[in-house]
DOLOBA-917994 format. One record per atom (N, C-alpha, C): atom name; residue in one letter; x, y, z. Coordinates in pm, whole numbers. Layout:
N
 atom res      x      y      z
   CA   a      X      Y      Z
...
This chain:
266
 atom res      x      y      z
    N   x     84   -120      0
   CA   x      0      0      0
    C   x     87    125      0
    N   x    211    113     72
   CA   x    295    217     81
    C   x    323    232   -104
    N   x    385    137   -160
   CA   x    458    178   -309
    C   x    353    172   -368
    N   x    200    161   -366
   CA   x     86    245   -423
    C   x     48    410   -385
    N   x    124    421   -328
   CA   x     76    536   -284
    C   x    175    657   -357
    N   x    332    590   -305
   CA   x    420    675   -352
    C   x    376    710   -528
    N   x    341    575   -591
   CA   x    379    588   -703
    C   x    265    679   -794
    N   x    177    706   -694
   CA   x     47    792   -723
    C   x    132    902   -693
    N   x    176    971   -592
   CA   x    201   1063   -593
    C   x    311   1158   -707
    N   x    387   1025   -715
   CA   x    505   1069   -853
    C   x    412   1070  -1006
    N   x    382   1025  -1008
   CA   x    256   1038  -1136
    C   x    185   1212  -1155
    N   x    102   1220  -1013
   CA   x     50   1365   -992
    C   x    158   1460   -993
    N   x    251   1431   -970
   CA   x    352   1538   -969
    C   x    388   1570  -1095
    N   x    380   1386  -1225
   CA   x    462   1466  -1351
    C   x    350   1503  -1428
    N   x    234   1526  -1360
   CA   x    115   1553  -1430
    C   x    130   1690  -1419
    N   x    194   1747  -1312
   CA   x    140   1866  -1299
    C   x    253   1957  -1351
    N   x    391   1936  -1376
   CA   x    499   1956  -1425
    C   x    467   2003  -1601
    N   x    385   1912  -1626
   CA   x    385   1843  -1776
    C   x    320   1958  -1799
    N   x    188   1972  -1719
   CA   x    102   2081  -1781
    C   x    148   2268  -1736
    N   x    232   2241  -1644
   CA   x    293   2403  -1671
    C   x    378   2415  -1721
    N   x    499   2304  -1805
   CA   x    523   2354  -1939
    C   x    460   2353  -2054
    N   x    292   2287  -2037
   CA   x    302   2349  -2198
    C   x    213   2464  -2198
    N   x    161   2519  -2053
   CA   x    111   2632  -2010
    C   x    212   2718  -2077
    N   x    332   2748  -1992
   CA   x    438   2859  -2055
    C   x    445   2842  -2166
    N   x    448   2754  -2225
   CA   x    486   2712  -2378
    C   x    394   2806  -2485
    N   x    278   2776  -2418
   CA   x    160   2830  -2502
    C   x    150   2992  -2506
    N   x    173   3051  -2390
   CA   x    171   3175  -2303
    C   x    255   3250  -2386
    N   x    411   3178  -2389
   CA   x    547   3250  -2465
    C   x    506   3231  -2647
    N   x    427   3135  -2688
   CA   x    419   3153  -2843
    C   x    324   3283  -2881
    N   x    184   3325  -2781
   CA   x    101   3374  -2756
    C   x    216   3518  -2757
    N   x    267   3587  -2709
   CA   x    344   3637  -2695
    C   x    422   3686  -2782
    N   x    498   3576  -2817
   CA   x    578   3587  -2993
    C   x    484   3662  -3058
    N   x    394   3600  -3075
   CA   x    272   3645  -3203
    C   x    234   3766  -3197
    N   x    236   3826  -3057
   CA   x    144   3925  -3060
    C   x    264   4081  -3080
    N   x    429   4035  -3022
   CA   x    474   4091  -3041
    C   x    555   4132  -3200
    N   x    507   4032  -3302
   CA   x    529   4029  -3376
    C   x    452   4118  -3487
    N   x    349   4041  -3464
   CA   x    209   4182  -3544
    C   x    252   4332  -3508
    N   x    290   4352  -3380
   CA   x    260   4512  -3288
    C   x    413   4568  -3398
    N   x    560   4435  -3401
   CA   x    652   4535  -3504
    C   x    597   4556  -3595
    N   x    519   4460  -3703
   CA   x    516   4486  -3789
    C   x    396   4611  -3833
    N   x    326   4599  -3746
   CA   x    276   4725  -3742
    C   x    319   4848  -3756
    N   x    424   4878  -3643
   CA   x    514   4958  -3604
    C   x    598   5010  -3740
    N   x    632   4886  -3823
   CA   x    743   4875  -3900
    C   x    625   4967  -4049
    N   x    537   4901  -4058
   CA   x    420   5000  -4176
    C   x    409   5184  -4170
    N   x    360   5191  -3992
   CA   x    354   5327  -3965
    C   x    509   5452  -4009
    N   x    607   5374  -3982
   CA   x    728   5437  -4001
    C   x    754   5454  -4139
    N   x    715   5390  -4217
   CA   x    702   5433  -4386
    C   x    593   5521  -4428
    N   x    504   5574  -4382
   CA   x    414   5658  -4346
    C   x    427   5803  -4343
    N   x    486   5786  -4222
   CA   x    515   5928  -4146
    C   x    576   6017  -4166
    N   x    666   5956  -4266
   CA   x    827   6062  -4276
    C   x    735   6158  -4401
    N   x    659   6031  -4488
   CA   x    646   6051  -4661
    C   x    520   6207  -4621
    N   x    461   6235  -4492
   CA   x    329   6333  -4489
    C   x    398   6426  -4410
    N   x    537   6378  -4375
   CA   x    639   6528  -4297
    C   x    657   6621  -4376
    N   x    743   6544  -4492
   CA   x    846   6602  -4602
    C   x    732   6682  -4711
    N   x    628   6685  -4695
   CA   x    543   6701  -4862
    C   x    483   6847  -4785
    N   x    479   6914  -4655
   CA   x    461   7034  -4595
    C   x    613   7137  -4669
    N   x    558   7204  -4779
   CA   x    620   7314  -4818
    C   x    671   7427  -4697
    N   x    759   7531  -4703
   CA   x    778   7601  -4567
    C   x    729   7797  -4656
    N   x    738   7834  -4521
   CA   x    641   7983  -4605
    C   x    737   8051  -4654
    N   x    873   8009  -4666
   CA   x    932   8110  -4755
    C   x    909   8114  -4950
    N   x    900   7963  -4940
   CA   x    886   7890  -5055
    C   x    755   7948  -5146
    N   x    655   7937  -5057
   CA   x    515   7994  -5089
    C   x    503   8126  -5140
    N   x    621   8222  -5095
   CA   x    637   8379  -5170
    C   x    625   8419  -5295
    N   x    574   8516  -5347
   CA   x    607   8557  -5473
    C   x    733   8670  -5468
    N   x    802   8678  -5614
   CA   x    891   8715  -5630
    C   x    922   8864  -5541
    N   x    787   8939  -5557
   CA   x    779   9042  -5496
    C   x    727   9047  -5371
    N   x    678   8955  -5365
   CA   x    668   8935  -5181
    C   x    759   8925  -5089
    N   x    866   8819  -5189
   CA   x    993   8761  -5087
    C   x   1099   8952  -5112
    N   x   1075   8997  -5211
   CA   x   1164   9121  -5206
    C   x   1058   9228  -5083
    N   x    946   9261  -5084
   CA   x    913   9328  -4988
    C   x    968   9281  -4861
    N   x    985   9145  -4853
   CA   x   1027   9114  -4701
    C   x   1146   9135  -4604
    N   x   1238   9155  -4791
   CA   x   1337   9109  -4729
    C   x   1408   9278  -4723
    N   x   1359   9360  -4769
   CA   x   1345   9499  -4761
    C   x   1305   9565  -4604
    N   x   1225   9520  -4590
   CA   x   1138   9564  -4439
    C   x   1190   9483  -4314
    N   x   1226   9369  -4354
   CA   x   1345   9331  -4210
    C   x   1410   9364  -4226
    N   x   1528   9439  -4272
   CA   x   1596   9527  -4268
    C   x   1580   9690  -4251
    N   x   1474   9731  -4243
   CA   x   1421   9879  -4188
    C   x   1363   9865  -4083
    N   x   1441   9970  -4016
   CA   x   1449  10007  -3888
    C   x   1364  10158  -3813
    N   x   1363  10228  -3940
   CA   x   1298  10352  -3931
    C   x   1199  10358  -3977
    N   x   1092  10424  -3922
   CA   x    943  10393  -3954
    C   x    906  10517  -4046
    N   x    791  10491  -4129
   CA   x    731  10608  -4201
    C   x    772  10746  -4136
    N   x    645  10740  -4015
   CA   x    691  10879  -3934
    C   x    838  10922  -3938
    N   x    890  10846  -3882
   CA   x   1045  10884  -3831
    C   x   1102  10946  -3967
    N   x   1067  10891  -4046
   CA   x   1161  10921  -4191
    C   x   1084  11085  -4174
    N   x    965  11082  -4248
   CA   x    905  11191  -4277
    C   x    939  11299  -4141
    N   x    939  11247  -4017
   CA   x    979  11370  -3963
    C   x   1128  11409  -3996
    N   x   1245  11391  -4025
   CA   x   1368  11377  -4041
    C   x   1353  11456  -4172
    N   x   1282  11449  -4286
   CA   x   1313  11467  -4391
    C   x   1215  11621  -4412
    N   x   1126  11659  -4293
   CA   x   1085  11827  -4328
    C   x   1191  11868  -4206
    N   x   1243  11824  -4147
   CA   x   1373  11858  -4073
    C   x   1443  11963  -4135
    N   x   1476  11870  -4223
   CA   x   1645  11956  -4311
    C   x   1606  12074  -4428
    N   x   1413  12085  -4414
   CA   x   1461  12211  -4514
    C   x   1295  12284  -4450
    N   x   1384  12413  -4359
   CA   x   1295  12482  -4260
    C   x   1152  12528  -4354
    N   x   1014  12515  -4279
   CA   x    897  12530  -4336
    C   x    860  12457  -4405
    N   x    910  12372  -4456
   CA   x    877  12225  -4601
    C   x    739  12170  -4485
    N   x    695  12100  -4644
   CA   x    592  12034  -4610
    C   x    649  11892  -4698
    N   x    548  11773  -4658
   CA   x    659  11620  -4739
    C   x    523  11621  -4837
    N   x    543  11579  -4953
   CA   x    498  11579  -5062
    C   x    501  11429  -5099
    N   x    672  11329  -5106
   CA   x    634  11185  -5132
    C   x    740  11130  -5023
    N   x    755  10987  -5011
   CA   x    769  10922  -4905
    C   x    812  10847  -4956
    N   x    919  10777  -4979
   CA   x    885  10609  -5067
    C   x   1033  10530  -4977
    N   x    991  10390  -4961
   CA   x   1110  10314  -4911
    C   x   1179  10248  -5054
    N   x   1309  10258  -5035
   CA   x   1328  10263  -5233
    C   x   1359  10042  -5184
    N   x   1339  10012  -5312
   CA   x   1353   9847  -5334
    C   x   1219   9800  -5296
    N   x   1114   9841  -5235
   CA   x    987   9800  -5222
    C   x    932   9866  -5368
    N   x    860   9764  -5444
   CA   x    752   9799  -5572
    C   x    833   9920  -5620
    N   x    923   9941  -5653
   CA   x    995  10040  -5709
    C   x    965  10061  -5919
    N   x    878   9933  -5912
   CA   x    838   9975  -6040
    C   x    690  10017  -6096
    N   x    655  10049  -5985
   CA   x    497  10113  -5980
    C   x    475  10250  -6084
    N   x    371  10223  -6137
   CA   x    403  10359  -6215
    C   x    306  10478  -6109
    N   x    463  10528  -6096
   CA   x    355  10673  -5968
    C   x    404  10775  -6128
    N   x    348  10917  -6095
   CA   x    390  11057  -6117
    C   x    478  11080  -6077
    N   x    483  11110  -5961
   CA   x    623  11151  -5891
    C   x    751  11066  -5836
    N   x    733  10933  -5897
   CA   x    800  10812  -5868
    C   x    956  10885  -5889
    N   x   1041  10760  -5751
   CA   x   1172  10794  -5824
    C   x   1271  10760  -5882
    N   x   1180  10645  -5905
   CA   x   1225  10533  -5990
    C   x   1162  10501  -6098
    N   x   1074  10574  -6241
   CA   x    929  10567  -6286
    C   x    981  10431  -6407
    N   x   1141  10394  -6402
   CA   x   1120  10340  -6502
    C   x   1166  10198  -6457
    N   x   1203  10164  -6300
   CA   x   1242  10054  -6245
    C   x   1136   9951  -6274
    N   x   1219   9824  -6267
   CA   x   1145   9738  -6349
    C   x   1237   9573  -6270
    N   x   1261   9610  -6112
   CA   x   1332   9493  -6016
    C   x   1476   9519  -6041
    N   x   1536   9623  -6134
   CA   x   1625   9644  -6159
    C   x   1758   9734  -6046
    N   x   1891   9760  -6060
   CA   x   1900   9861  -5978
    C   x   1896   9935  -6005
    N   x   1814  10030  -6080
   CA   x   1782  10161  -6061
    C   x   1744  10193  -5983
    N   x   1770  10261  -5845
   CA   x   1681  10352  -5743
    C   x   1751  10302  -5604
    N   x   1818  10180  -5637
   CA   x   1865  10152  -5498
    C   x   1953  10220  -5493
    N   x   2063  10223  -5295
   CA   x   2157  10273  -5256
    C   x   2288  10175  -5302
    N   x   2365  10345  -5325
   CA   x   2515  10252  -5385
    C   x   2569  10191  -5269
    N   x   2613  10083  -5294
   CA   x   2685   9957  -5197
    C   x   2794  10047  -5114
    N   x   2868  10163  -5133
   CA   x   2963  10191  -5081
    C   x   2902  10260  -4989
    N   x   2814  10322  -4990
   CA   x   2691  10403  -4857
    C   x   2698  10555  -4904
    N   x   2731  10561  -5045
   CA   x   2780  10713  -5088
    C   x   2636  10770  -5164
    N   x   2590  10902  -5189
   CA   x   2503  10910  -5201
    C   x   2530  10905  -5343
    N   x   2400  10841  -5402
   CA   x   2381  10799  -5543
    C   x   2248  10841  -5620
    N   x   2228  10983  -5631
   CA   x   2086  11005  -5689
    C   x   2041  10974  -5807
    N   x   2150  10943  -5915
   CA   x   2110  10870  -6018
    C   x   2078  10741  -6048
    N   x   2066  10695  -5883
   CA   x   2044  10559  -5923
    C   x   2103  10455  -5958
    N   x   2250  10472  -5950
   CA   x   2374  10375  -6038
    C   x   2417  10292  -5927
    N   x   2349  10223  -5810
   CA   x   2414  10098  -5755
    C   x   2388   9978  -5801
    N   x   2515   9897  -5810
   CA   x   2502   9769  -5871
    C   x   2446   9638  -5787
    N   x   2404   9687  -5708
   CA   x   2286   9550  -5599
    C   x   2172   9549  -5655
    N   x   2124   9487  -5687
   CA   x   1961   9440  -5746
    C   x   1846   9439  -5593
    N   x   1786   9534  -5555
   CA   x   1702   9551  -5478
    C   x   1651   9434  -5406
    N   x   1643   9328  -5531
   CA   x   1529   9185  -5494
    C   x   1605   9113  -5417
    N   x   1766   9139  -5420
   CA   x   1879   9046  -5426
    C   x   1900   9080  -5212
    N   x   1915   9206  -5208
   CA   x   1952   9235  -5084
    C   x   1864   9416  -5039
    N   x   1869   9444  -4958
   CA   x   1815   9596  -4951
    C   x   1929   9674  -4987
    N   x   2072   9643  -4983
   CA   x   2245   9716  -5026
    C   x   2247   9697  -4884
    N   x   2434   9749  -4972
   CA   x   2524   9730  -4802
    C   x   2494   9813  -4708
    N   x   2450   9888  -4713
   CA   x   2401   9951  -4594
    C   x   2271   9963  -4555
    N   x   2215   9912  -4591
   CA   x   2026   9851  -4557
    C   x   1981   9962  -4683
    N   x   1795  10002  -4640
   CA   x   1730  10029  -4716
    C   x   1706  10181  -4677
    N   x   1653  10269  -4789
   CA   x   1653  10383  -4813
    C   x   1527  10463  -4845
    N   x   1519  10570  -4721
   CA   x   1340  10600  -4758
    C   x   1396  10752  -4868
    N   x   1311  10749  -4947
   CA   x   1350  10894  -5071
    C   x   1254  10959  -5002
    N   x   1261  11109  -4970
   CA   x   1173  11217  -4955
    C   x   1164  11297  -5051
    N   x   1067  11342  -5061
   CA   x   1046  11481  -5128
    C   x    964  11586  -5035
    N   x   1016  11685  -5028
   CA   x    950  11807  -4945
    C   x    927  11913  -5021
    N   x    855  12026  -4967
   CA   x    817  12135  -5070
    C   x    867  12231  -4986
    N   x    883  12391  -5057
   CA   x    844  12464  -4949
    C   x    745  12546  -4985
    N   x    732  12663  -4932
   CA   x    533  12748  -4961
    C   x    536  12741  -5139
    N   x    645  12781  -5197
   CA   x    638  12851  -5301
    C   x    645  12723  -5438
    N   x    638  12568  -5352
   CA   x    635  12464  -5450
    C   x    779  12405  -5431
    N   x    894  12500  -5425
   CA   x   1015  12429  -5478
    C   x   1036  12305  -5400
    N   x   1096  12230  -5461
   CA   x   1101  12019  -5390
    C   x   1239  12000  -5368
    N   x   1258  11955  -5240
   CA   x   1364  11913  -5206
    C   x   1374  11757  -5185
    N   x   1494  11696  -5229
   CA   x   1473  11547  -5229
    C   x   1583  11533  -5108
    N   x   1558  11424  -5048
   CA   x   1604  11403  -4909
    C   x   1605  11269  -4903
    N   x   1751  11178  -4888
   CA   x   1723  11044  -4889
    C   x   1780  11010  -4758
    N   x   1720  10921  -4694
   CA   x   1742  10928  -4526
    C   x   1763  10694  -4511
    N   x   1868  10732  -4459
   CA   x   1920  10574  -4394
    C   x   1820  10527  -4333
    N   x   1740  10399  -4412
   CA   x   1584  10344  -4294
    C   x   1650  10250  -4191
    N   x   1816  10249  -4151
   CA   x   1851  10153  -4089
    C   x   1881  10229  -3948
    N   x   1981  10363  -3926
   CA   x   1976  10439  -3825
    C   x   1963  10539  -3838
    N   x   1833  10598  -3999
   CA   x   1758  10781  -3974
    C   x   1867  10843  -4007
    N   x   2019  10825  -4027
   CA   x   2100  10948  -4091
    C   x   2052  11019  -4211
    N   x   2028  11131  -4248
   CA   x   2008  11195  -4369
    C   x   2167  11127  -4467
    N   x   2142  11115  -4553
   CA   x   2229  11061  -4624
    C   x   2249  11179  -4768
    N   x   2150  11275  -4791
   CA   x   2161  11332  -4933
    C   x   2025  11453  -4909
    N   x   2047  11572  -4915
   CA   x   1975  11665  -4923
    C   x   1968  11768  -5031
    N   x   1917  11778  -5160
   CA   x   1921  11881  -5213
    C   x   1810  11944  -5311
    N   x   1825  12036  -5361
   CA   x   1725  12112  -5450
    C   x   1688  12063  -5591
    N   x   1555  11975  -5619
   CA   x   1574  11967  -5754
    C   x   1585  12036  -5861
    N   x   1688  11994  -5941
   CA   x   1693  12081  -6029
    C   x   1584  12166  -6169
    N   x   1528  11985  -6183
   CA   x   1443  11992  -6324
    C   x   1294  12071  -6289
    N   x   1258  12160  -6204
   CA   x   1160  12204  -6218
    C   x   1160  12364  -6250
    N   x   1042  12363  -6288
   CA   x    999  12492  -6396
    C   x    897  12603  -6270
    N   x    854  12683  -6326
   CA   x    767  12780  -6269
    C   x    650  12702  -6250
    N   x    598  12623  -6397
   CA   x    458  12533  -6376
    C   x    479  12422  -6241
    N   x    546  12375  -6305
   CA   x    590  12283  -6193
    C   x    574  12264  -6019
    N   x    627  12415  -5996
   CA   x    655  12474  -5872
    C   x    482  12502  -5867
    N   x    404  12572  -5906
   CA   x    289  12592  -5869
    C   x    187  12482  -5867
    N   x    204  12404  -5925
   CA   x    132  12278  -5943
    C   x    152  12202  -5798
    N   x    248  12192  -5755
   CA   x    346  12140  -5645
    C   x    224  12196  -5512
    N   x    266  12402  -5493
   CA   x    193  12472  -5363
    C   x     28  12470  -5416
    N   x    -23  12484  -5514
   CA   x   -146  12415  -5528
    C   x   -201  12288  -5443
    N   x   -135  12188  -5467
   CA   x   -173  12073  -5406
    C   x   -208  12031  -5292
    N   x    -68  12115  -5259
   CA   x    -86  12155  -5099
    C   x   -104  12245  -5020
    N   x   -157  12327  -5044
   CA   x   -298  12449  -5078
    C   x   -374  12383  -5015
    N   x   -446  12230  -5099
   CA   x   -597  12181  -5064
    C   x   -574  12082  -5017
    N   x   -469  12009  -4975
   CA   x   -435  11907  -4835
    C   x   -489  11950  -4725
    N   x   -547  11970  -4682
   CA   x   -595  11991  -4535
    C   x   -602  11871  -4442
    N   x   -521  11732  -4458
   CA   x   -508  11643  -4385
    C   x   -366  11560  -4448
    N   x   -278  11615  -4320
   CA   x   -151  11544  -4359
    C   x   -107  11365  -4396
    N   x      0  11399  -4410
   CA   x     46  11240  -4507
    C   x     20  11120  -4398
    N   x     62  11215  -4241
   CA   x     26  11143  -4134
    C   x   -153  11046  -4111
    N   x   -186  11179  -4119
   CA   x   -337  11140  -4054
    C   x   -420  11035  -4206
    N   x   -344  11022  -4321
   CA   x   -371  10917  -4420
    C   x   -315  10791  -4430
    N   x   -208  10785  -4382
   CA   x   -164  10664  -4321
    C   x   -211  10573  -4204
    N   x   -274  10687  -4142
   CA   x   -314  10637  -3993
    C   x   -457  10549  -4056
    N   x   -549  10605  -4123
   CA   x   -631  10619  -4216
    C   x   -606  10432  -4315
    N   x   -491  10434  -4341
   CA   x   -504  10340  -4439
    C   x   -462  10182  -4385
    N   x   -395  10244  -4270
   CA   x   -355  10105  -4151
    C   x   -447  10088  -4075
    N   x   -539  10164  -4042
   CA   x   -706  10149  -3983
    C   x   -752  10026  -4034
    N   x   -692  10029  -4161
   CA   x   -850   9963  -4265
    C   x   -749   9855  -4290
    N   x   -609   9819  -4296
   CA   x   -523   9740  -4360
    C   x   -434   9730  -4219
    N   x   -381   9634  -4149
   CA   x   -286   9622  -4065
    C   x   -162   9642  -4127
    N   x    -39   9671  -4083
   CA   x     86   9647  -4164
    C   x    150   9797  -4150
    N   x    251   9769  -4273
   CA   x    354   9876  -4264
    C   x    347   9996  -4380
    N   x    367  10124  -4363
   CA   x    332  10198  -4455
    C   x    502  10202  -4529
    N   x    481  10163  -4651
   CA   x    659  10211  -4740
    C   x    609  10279  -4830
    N   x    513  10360  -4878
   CA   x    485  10521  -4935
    C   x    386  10576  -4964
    N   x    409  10693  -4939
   CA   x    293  10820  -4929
    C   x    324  10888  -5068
    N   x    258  10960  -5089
   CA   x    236  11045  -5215
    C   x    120  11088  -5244
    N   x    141  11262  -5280
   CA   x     40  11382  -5293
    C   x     11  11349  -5390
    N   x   -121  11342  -5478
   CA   x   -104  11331  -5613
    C   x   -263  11392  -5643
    N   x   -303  11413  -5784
   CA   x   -429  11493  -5824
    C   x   -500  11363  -5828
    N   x   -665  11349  -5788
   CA   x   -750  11298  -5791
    C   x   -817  11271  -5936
    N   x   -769  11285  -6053
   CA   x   -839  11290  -6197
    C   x   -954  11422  -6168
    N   x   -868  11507  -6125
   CA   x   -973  11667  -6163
    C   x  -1037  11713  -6054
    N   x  -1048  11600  -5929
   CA   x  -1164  11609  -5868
    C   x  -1099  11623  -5691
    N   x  -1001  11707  -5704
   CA   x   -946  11717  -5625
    C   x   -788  11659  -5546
    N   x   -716  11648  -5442
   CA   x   -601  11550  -5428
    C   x   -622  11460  -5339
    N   x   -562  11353  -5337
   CA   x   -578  11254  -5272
    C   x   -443  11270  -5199
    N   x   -380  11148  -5052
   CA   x   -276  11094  -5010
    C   x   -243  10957  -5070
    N   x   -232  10870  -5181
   CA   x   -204  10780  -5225
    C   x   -100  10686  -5155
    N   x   -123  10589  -5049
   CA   x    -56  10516  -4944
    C   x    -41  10339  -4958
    N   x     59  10313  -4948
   CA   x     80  10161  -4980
    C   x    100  10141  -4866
    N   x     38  10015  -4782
   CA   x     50   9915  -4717
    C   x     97   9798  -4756
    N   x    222   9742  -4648
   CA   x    241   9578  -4665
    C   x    191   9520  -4590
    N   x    118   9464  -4597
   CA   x     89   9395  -4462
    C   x    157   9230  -4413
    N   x    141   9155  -4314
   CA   x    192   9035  -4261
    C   x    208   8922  -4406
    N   x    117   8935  -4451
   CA   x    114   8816  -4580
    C   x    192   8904  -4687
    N   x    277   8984  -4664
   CA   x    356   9061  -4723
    C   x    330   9089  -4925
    N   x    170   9117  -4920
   CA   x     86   9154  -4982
    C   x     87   9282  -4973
    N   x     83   9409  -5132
   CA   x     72   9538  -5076
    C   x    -94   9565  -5095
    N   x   -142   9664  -5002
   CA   x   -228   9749  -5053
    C   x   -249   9923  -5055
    N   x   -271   9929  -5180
   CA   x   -255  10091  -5235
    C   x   -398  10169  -5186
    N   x   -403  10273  -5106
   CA   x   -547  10343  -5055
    C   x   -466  10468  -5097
    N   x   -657  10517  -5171
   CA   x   -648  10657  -5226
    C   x   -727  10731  -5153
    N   x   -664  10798  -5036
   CA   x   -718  10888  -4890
    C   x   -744  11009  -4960
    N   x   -845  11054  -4960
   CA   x   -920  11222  -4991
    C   x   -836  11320  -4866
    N   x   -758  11419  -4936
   CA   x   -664  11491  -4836
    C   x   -719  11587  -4835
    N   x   -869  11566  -4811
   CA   x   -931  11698  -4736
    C   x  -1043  11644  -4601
    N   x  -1056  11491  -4627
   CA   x  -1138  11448  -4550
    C   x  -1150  11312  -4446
    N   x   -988  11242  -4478
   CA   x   -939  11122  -4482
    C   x  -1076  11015  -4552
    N   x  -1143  11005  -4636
   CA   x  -1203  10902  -4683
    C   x  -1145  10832  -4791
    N   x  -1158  10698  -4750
   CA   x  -1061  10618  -4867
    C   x  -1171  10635  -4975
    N   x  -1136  10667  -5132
   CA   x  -1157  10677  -5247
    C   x  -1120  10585  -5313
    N   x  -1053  10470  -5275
   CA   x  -1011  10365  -5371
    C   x   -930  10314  -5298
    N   x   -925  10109  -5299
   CA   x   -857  10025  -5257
    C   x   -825   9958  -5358
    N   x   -691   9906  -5376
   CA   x   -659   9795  -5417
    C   x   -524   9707  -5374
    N   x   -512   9583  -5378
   CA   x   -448   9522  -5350
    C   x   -369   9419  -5447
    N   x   -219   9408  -5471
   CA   x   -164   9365  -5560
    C   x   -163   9230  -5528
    N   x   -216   9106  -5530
   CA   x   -174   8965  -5523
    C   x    -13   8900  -5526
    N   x     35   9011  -5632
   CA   x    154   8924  -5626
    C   x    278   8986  -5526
C-alpha cells in the first residue's frame, strides 16, 4: 500500500509539471505572435510618417517674387514712415513732405512723382553699396537680391510754400540723412502745381496713413500727394501687410475718406 501510494504521488507530480510547461509554452508563443504583429505594425507606420512630414512646403517657398523682395526689404528697416518723414521736413525749414517712398519696395509702380518711374526689379533707385550718395540711381545691388550694403533707403520729397522740392534720402537703418538737395528739373509750372496741391491738403500724409492702416494692418513704405483725376487730391498710401501683400489706398486729403482700394496679389 505504501509503493501504491508513492507511485500515485510521482505520477500527480509529472502531471502537474507536464502541464505548466506546456502552459508557458503556449503563453510564450502567444506572446511571440502578438509581439510580432505590434513590429510589424510599427514597421508599416514608419514608412508613413516621414512621406506626410516632407510634402509640408515652408512659407518662404510659398512667396512671390515680390513678396519675398518686400520682405526682405522691411526686415531690414528700422525707421518707420513717421520717423523718416519727420527727419526729412527737418532739413529744409517750413517744407511740407509731398512723397515718401522706401526705395527696393515695388519700385516699379508707375507713380507721377515716382523715383524710380522706369524701375522694373532692376537697380535703378537703390543705394550705392559703398553708402555714398547715389541720386542717379547707379548701384550695382539688385534691390530683390539684398536691400544694399548699408540697408534700405526711404527717398523724400519736401516742398516749401512757393512749390520748390527738395529730395532728401534718409538711412531706414539708423535715420541718418544721407543726401539733401534742390531739384533741379523744375519749372515755374511745376513749382505751382506742387503749392497748389498743398494748398488743398488739409489732412496730412500722417493722418492718411493712420487712415489706411485702420483699414489694412501692416507697414506703410509710401505716401504720395497726387491729383485725384480733376476732382481734387488725394494721399495715395501703400501698405504691406503680414502676408507681405501690398495694398494701395487713395485717402481724400481733405477728408481722410478712402476713395479707392486695391491690392496687388503678387
Amino acid at each position: 500500500m505504501n509503493s501504491a501510494s508513492s507511485r500515485s504521488r510521482t505520477l500527480k507530480a509529472v502531471c502537474a509539471l507536464s502541464l505548466a510547461a506546456a502552459t508557458a509554452l503556449l503563453m510564450t508563443g502567444c506572446g511571440q505572435s502578438s509581439d510580432s504583429a505590434g513590429s510589424a505594425a510599427t514597421s508599416e507606420a514608419a514608412k508613413v510618417v516621414p512621406q506626410q512630414q516632407t510634402t509640408s512646403p515652408s512659407a518662404t517657398a510659398q512667396l512671390t517674387e515680390d513678396q519675398q523682395e518686400r520682405k526682405e526689404v522691411l526686415d531690414a528697416t528700422k525707421v518707420t514712415f513717421d520717423d523718416a518723414a519727420t527727419t526729412a521736413i527737418g532739413e529744409v525749414a517750413g517744407s511740407k513732405l509731398v512723397d515718401l517712398d522706401l526705395e527696393g519696395v515695388d519700385d516699379d509702380d508707375d507713380r507721377d512723382e515716382s523715383a524710380s518711374p522706369t524701375a522694373t526689379g532692376s537697380p535703378t533707385g537703390s543705394p550705392s553699396p559703398t553708402g555714398s550718395p547715389s541720386p542717379t540711381g547707379t548701384g550695382t545691388s539688385s534691390p530683390s537680391a539684398s536691400p544694399g550694403a548699408d540697408g534700405p533707403v526711404w527717398v523724400a520729397e519736401v516742398a516749401e510754400k512757393d512749390g520748390t522740392i527738395h529730395t532728401v534720402r534718409i538711412n531706414a537703418v539708423d535715420g541718418k540723412v544721407i543726401e539733401a538737395r534742390v531739384d533741379a528739373d523744375q519749372d515755374a509750372d511745376d513749382k505751382k502745381q506742387t503749392a497748389d496741391r498743398l494748398a488743398q491738403a488739409t489732412q496730412t500724409p500722417q493722418q492718411a496713413a493712420k487712415v489706411a492702416t485702420e483699414k489694412k494692418k501692416g507697414t506703410v513704405t509710401s505716401v504720395s500727394l497726387d491729383d485725384n483725376d480733376g476732382n481734387g487730391v488725394i494721399w495715395q498710401v501703400d501698405v504691406v501687410g503680414s502676408d507681405w501683400k501690398k495694398t494701395t489706398f487713395d485717402v481724400d486729403a481733405k477728408n481722410d475718406t478712402i476713395v479707392r482700394e486695391e491690392t496687388d496679389e503678387d
